[in-house]
mmCIF file of the N, C-alpha and C atoms, coordinates in Angstrom:
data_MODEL
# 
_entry.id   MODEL 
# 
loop_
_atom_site.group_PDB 
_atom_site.id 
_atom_site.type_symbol 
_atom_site.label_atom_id 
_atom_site.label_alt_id 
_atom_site.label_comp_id 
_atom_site.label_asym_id 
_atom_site.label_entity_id 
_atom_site.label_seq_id 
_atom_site.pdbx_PDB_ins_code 
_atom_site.Cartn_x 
_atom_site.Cartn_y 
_atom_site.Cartn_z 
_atom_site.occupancy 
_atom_site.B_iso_or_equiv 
_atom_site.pdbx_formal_charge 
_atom_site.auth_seq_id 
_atom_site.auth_comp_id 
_atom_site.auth_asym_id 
_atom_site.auth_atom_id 
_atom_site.pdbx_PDB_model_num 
ATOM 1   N N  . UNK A 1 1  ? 31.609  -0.834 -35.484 1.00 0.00 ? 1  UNK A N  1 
ATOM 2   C CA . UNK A 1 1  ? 31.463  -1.571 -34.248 1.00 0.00 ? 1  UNK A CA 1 
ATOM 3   C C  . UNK A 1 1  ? 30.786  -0.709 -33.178 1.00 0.00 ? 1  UNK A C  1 
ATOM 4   N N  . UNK A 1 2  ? 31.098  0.401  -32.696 1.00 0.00 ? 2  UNK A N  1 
ATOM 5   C CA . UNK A 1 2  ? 30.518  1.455  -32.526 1.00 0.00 ? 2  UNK A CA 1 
ATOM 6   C C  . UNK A 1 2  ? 29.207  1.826  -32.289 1.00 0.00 ? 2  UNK A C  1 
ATOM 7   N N  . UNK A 1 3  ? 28.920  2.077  -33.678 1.00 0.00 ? 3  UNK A N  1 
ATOM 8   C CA . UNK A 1 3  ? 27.511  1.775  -34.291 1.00 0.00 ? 3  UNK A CA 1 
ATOM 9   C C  . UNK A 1 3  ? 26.362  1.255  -33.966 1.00 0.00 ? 3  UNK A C  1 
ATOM 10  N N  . UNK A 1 4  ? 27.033  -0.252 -34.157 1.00 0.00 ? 4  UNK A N  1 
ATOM 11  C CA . UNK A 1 4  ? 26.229  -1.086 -33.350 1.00 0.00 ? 4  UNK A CA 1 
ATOM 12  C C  . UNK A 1 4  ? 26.148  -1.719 -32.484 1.00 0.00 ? 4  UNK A C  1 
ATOM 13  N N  . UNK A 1 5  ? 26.776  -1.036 -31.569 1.00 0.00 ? 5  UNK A N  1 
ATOM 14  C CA . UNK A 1 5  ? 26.860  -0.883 -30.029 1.00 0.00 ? 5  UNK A CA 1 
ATOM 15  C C  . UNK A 1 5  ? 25.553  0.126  -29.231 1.00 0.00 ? 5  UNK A C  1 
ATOM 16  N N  . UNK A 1 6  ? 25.538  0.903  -30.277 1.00 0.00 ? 6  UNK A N  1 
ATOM 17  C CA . UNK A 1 6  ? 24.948  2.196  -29.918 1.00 0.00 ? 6  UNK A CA 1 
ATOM 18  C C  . UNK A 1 6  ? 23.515  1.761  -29.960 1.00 0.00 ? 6  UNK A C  1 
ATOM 19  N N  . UNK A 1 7  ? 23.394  0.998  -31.509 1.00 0.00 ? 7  UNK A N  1 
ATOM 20  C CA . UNK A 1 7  ? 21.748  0.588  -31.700 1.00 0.00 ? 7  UNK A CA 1 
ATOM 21  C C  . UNK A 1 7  ? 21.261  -0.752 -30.860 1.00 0.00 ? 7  UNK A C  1 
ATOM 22  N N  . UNK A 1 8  ? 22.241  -1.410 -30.469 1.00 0.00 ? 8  UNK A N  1 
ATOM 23  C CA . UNK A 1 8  ? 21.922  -2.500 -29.493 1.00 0.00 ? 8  UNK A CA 1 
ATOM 24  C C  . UNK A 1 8  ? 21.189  -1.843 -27.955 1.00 0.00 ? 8  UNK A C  1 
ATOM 25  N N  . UNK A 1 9  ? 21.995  -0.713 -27.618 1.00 0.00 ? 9  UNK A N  1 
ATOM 26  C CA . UNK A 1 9  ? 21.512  0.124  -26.410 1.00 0.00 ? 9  UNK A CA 1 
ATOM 27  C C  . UNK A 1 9  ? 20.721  0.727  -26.369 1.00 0.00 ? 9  UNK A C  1 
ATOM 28  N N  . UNK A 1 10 ? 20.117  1.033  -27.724 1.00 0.00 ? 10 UNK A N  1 
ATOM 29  C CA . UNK A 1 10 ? 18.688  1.918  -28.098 1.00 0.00 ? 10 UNK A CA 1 
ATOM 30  C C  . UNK A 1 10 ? 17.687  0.726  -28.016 1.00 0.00 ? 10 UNK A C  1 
ATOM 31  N N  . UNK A 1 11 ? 18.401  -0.426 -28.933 1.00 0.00 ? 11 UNK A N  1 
ATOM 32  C CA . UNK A 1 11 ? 16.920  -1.079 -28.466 1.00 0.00 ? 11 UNK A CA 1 
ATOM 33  C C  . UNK A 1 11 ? 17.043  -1.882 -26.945 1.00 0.00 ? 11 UNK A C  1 
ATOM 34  N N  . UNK A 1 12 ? 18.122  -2.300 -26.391 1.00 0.00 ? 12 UNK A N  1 
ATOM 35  C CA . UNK A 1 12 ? 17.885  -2.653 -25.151 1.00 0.00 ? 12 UNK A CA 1 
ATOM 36  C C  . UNK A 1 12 ? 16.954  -1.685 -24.050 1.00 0.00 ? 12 UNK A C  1 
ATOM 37  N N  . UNK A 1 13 ? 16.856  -0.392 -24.624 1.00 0.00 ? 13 UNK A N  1 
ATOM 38  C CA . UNK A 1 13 ? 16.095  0.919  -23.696 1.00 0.00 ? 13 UNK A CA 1 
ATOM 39  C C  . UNK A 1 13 ? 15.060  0.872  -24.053 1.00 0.00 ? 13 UNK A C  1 
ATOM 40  N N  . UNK A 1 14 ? 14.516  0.779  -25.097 1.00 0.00 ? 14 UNK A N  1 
ATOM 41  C CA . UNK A 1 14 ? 13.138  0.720  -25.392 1.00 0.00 ? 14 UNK A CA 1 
ATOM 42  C C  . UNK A 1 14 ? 12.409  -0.961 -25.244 1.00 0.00 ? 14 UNK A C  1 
ATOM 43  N N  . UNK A 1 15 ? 13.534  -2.261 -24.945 1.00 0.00 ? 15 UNK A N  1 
ATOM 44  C CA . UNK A 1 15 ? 12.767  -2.713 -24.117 1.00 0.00 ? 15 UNK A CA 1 
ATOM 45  C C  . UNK A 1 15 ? 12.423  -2.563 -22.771 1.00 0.00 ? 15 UNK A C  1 
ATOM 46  N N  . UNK A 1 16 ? 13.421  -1.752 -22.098 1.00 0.00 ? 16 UNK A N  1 
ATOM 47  C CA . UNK A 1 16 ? 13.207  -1.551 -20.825 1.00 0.00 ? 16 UNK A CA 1 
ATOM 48  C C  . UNK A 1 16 ? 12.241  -0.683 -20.487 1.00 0.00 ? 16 UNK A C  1 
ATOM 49  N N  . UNK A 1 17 ? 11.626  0.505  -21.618 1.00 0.00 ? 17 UNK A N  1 
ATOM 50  C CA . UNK A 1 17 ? 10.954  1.150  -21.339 1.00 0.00 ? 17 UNK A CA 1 
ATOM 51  C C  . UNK A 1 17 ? 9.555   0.428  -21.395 1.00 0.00 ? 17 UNK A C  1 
ATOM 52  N N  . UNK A 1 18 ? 9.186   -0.775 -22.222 1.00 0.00 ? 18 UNK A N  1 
ATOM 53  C CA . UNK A 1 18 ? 8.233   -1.707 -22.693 1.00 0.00 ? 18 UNK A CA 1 
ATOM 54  C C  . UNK A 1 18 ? 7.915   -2.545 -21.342 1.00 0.00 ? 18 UNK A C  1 
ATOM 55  N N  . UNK A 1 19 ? 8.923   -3.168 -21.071 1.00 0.00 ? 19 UNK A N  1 
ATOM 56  C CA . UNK A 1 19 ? 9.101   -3.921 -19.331 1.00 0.00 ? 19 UNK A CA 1 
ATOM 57  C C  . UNK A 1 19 ? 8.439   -2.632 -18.051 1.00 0.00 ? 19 UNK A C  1 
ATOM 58  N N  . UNK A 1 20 ? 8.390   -1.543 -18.196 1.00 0.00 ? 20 UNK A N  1 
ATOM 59  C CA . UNK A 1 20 ? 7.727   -0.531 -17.387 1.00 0.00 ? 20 UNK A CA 1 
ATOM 60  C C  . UNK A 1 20 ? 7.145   -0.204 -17.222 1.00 0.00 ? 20 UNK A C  1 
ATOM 61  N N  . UNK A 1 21 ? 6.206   -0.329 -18.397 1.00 0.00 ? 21 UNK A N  1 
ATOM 62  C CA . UNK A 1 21 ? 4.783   -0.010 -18.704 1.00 0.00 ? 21 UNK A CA 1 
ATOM 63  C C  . UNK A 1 21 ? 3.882   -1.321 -18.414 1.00 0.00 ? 21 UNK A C  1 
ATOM 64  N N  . UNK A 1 22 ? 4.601   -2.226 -18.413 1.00 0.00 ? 22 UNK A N  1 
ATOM 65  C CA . UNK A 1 22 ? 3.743   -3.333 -18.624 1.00 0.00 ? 22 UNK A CA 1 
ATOM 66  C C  . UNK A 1 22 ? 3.948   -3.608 -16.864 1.00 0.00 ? 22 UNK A C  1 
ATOM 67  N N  . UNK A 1 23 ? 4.805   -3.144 -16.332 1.00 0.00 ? 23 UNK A N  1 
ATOM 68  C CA . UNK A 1 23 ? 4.362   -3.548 -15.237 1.00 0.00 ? 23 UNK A CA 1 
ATOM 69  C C  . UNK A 1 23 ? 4.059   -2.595 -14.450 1.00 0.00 ? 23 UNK A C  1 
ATOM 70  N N  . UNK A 1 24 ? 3.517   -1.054 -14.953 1.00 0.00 ? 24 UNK A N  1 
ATOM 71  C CA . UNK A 1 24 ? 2.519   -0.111 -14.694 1.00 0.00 ? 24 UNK A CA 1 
ATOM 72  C C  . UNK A 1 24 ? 1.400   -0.979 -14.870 1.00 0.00 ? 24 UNK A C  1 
ATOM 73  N N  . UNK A 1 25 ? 1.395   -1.444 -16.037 1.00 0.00 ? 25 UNK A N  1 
ATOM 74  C CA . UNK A 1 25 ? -0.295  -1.791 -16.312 1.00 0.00 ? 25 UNK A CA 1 
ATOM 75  C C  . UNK A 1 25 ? -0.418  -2.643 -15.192 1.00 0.00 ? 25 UNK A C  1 
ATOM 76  N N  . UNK A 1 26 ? -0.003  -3.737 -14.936 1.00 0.00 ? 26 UNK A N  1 
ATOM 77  C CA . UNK A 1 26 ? 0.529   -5.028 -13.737 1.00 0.00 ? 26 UNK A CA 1 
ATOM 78  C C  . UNK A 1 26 ? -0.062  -4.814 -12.472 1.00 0.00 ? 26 UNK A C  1 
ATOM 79  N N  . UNK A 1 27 ? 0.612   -3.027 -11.989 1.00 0.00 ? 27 UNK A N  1 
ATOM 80  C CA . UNK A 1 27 ? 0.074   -2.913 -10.663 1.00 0.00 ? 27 UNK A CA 1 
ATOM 81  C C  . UNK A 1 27 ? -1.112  -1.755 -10.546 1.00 0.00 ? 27 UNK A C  1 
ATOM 82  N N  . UNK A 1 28 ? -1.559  -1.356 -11.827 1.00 0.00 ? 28 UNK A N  1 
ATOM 83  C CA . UNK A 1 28 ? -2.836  -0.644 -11.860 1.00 0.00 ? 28 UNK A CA 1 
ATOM 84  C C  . UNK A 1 28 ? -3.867  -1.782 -11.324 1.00 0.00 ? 28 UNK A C  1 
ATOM 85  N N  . UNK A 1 29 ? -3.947  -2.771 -11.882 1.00 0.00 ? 29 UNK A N  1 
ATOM 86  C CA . UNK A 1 29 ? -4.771  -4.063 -12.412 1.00 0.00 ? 29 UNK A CA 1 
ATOM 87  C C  . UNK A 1 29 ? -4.723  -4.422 -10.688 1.00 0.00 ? 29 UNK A C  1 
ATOM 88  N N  . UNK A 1 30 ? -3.562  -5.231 -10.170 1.00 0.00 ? 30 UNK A N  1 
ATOM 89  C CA . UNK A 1 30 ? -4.003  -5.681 -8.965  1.00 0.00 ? 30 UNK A CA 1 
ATOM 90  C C  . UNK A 1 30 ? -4.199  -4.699 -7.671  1.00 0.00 ? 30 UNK A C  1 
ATOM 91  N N  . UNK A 1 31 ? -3.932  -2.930 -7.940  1.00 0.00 ? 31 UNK A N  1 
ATOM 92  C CA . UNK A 1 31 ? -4.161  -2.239 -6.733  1.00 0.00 ? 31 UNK A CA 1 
ATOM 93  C C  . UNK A 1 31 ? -5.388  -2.229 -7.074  1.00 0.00 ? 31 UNK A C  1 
ATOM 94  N N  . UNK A 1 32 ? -6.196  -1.977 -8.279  1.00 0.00 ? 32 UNK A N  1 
ATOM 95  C CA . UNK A 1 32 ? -7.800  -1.808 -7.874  1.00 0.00 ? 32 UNK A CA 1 
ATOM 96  C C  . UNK A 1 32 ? -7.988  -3.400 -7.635  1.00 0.00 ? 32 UNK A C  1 
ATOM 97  N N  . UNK A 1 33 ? -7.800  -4.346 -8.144  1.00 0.00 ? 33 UNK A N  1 
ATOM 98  C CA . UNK A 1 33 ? -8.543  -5.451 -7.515  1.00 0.00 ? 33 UNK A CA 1 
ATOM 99  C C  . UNK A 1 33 ? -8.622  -5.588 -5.853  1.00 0.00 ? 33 UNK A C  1 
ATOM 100 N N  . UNK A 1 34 ? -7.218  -5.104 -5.595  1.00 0.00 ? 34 UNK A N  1 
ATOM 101 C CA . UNK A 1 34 ? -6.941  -5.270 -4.157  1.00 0.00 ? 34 UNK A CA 1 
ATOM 102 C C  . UNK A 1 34 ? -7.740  -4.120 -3.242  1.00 0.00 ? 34 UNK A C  1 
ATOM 103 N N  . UNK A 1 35 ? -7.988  -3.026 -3.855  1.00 0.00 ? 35 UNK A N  1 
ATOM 104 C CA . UNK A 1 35 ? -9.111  -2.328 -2.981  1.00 0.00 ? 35 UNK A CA 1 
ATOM 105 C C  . UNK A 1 35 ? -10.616 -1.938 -3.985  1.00 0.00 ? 35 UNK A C  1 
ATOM 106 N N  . UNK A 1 36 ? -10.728 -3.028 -4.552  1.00 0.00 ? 36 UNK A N  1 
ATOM 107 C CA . UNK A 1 36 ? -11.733 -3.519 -5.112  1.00 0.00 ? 36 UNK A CA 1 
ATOM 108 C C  . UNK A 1 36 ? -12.272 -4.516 -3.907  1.00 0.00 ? 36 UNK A C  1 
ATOM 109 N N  . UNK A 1 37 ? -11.792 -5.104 -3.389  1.00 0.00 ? 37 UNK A N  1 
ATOM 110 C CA . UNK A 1 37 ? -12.399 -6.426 -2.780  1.00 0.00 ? 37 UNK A CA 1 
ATOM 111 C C  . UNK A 1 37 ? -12.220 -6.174 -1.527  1.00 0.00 ? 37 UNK A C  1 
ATOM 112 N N  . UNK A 1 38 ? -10.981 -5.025 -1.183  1.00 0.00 ? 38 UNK A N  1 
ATOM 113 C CA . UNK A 1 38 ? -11.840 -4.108 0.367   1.00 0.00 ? 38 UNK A CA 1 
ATOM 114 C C  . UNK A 1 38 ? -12.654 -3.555 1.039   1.00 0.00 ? 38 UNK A C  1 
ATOM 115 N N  . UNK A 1 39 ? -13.009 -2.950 0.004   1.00 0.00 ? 39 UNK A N  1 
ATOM 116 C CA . UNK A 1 39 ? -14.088 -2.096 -0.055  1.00 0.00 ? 39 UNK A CA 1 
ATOM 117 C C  . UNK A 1 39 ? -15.136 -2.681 -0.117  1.00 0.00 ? 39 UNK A C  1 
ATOM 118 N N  . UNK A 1 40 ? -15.458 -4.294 -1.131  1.00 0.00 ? 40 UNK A N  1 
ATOM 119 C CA . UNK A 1 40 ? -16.656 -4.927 -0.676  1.00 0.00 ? 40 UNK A CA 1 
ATOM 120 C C  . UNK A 1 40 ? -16.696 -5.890 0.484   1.00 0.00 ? 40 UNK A C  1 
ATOM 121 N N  . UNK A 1 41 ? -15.258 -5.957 1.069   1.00 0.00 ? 41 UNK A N  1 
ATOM 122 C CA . UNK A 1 41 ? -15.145 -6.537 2.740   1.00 0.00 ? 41 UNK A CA 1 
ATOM 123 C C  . UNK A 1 41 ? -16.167 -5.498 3.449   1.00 0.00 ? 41 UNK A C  1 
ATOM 124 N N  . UNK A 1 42 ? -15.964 -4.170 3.417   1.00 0.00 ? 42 UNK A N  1 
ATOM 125 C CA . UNK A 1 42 ? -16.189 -2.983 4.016   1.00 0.00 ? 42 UNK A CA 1 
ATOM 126 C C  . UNK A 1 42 ? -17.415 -2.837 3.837   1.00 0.00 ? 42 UNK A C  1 
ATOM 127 N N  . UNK A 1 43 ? -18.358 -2.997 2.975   1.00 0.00 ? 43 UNK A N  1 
ATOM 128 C CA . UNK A 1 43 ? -19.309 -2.878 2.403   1.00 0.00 ? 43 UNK A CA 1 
ATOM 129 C C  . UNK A 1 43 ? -20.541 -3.864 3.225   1.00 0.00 ? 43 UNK A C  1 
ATOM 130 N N  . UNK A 1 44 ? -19.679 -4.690 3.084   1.00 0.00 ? 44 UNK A N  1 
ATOM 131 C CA . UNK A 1 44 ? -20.359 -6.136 3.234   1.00 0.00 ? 44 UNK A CA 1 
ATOM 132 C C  . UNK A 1 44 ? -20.371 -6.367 4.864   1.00 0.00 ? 44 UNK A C  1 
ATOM 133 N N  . UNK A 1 45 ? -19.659 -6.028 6.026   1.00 0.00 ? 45 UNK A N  1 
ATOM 134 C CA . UNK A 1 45 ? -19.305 -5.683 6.944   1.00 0.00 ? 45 UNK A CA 1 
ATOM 135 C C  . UNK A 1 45 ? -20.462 -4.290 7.670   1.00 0.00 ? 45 UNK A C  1 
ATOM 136 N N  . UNK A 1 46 ? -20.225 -3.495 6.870   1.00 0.00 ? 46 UNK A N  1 
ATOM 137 C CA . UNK A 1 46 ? -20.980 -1.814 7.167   1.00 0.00 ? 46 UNK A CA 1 
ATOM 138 C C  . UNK A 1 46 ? -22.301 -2.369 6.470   1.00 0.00 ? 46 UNK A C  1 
ATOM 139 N N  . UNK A 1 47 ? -22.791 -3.087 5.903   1.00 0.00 ? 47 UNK A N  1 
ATOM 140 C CA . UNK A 1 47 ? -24.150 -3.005 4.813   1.00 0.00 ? 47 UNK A CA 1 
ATOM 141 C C  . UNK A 1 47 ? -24.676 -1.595 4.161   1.00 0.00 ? 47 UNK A C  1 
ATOM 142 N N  . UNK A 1 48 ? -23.588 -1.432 3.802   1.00 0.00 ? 48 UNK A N  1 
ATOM 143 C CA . UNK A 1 48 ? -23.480 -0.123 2.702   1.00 0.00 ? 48 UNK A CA 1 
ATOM 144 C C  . UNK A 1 48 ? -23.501 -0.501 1.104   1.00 0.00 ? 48 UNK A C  1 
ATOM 145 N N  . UNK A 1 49 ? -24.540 -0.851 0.543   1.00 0.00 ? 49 UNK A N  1 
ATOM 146 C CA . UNK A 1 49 ? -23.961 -1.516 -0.791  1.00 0.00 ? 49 UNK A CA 1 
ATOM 147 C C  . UNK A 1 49 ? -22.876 -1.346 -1.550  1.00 0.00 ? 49 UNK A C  1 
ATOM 148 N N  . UNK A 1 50 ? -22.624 -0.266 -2.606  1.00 0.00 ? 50 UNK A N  1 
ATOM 149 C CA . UNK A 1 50 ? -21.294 -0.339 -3.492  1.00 0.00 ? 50 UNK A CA 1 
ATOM 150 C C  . UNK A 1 50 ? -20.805 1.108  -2.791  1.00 0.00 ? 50 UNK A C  1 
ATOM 151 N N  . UNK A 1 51 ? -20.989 1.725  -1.979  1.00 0.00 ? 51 UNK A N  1 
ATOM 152 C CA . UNK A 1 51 ? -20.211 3.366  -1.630  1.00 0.00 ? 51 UNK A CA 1 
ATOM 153 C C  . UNK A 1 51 ? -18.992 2.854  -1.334  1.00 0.00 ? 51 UNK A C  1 
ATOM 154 N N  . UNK A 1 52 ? -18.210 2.067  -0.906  1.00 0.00 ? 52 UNK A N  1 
ATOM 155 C CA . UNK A 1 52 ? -16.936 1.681  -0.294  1.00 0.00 ? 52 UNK A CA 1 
ATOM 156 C C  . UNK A 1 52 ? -16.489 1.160  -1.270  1.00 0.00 ? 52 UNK A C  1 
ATOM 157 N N  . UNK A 1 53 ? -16.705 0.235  -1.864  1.00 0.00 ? 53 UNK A N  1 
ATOM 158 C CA . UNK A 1 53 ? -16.092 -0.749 -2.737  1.00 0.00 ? 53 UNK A CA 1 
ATOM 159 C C  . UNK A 1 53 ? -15.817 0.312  -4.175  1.00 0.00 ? 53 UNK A C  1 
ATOM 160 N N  . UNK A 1 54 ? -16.951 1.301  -4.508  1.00 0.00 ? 54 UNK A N  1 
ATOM 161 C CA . UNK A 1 54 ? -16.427 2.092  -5.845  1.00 0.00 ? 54 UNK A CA 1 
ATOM 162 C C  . UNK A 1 54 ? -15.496 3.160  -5.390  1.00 0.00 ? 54 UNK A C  1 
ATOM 163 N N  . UNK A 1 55 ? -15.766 3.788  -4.193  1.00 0.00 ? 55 UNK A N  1 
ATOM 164 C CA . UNK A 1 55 ? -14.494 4.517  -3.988  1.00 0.00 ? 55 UNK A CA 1 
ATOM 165 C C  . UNK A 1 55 ? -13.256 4.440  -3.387  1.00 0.00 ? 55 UNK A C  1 
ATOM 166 N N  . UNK A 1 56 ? -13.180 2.982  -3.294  1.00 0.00 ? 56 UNK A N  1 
ATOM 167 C CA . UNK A 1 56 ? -11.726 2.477  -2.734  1.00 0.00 ? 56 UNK A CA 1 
ATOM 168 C C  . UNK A 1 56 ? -11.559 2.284  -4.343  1.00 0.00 ? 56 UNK A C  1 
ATOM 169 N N  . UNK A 1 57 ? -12.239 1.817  -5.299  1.00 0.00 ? 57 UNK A N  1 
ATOM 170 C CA . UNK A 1 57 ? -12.030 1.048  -6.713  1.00 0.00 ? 57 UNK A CA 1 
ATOM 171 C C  . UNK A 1 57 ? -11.368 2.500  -7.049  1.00 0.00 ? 57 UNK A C  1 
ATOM 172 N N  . UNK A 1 58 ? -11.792 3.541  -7.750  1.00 0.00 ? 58 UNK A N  1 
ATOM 173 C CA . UNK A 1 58 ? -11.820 5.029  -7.956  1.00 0.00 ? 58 UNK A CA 1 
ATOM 174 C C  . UNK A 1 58 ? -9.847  5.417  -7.518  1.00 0.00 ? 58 UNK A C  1 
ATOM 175 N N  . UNK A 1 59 ? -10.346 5.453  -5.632  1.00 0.00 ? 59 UNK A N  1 
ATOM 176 C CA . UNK A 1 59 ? -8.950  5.914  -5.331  1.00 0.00 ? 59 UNK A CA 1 
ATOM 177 C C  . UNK A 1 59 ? -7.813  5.202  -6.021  1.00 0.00 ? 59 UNK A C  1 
ATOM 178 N N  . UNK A 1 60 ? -7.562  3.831  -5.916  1.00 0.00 ? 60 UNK A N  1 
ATOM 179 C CA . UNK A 1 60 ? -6.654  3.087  -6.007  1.00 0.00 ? 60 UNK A CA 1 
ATOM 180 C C  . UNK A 1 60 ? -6.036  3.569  -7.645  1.00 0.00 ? 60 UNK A C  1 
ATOM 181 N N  . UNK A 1 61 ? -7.178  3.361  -8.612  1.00 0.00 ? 61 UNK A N  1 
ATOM 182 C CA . UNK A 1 61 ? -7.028  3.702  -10.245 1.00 0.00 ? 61 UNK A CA 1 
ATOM 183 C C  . UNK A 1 61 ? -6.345  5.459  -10.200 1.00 0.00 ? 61 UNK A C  1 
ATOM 184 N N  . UNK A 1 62 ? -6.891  6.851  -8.822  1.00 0.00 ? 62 UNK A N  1 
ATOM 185 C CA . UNK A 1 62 ? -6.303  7.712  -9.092  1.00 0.00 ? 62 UNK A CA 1 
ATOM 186 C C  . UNK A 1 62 ? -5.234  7.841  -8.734  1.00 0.00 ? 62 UNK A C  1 
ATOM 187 N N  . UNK A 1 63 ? -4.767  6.700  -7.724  1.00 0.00 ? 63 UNK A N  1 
ATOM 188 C CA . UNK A 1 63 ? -3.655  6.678  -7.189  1.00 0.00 ? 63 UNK A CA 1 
ATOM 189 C C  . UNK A 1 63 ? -2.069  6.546  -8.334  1.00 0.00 ? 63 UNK A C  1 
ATOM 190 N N  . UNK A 1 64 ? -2.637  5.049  -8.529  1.00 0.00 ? 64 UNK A N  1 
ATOM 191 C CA . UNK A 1 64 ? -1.376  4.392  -9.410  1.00 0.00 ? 64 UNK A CA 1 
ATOM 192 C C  . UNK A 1 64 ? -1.502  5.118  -10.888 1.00 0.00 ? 64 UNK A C  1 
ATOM 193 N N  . UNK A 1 65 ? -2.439  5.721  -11.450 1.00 0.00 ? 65 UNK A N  1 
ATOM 194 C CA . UNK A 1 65 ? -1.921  6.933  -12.760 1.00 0.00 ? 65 UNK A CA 1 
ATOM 195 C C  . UNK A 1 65 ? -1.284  8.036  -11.888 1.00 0.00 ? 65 UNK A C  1 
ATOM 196 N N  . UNK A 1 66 ? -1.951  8.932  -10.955 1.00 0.00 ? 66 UNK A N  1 
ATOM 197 C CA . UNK A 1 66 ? -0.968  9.685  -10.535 1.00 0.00 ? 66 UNK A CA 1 
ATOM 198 C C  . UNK A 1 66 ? 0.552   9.620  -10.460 1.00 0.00 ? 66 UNK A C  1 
ATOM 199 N N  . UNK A 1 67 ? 0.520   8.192  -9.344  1.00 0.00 ? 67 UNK A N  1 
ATOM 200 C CA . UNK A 1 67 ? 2.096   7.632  -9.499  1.00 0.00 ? 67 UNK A CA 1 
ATOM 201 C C  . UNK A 1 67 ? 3.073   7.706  -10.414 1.00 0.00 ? 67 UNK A C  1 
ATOM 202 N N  . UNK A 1 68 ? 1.698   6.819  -11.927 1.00 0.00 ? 68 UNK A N  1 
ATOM 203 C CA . UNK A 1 68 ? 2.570   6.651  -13.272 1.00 0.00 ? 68 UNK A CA 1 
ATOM 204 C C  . UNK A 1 68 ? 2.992   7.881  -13.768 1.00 0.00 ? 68 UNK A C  1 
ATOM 205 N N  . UNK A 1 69 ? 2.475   8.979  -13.871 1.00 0.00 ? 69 UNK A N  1 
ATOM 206 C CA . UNK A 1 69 ? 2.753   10.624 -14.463 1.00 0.00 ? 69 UNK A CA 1 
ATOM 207 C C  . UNK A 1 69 ? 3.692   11.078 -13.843 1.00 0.00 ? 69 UNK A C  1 
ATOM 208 N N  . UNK A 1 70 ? 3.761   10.748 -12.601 1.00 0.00 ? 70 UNK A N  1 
ATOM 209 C CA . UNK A 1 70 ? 4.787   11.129 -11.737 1.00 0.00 ? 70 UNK A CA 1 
ATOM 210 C C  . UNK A 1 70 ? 6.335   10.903 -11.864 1.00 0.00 ? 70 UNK A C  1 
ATOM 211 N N  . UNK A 1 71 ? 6.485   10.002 -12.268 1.00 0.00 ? 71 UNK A N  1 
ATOM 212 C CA . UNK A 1 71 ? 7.141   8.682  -12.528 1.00 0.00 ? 71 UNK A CA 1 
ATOM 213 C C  . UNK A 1 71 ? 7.887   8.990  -14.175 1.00 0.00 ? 71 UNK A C  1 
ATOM 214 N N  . UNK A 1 72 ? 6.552   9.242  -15.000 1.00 0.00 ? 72 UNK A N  1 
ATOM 215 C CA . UNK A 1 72 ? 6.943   9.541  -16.412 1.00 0.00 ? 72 UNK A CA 1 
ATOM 216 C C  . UNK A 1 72 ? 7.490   10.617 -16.282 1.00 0.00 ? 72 UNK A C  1 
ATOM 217 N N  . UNK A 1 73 ? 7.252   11.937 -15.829 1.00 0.00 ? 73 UNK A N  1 
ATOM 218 C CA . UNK A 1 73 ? 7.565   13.430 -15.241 1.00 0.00 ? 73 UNK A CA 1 
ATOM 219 C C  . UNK A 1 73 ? 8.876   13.350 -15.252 1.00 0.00 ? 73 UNK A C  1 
ATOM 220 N N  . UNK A 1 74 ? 9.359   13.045 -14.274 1.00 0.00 ? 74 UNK A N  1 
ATOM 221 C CA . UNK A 1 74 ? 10.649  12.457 -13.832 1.00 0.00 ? 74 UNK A CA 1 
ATOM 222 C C  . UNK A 1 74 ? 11.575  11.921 -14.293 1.00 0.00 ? 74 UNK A C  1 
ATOM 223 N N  . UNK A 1 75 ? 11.203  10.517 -14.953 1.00 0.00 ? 75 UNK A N  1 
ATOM 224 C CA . UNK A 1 75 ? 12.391  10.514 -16.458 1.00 0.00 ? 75 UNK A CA 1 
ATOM 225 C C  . UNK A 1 75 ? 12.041  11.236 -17.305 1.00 0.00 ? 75 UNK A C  1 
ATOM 226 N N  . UNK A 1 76 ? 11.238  12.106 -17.871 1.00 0.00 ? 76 UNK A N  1 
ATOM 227 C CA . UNK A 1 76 ? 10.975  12.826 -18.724 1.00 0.00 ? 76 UNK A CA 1 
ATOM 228 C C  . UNK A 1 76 ? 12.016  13.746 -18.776 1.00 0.00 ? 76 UNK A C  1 
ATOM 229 N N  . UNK A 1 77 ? 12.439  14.583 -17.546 1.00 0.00 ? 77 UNK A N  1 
ATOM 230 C CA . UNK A 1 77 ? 13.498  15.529 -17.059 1.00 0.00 ? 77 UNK A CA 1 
ATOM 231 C C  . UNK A 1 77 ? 14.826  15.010 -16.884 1.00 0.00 ? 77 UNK A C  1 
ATOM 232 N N  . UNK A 1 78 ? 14.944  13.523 -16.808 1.00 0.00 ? 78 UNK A N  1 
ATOM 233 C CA . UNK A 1 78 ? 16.283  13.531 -16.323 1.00 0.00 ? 78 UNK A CA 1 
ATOM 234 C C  . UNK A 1 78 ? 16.503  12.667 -17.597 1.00 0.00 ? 78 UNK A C  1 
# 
């Protein structure tokens, strides 16, 4: 009984770890869209063609992996 108590909690963790990633991927996806389409506000506004829009695109993508490593780091240790 025990037992399989134990393997119920292993896999309840590795869905939770599945549910985490996926909603890493989730907010990678809409922070660059979201300063994806600032940056061509900005762009479009300044008449700067793509300089704003690829490096708001850029930051946002180094942002939220940073985050994610950060993040992984962290439960990694604890």
């Amino acid at each position: 009984m025990i037992a399989a108590k134990e393997t119920k909690q292993q896999a309840l963790q590795g869905y939770s770890n599945i549910l985490v990633l996926s909603a890493w991927g989730f907010a990678i996806v809409l922070c660059s869209f979201l300063f994806l389409y600032v940056g061509y506000w900005i762009d479009r506004a300044l008449n700067t063609a793509p300089s704003f829009m690829l490096g708001l695109f850029l930051l946002a993508i180094f942002l939220c992996v940073g985050r994610l490593y950060q993040e992984a780091w962290i439960k990694r240790k604890g």
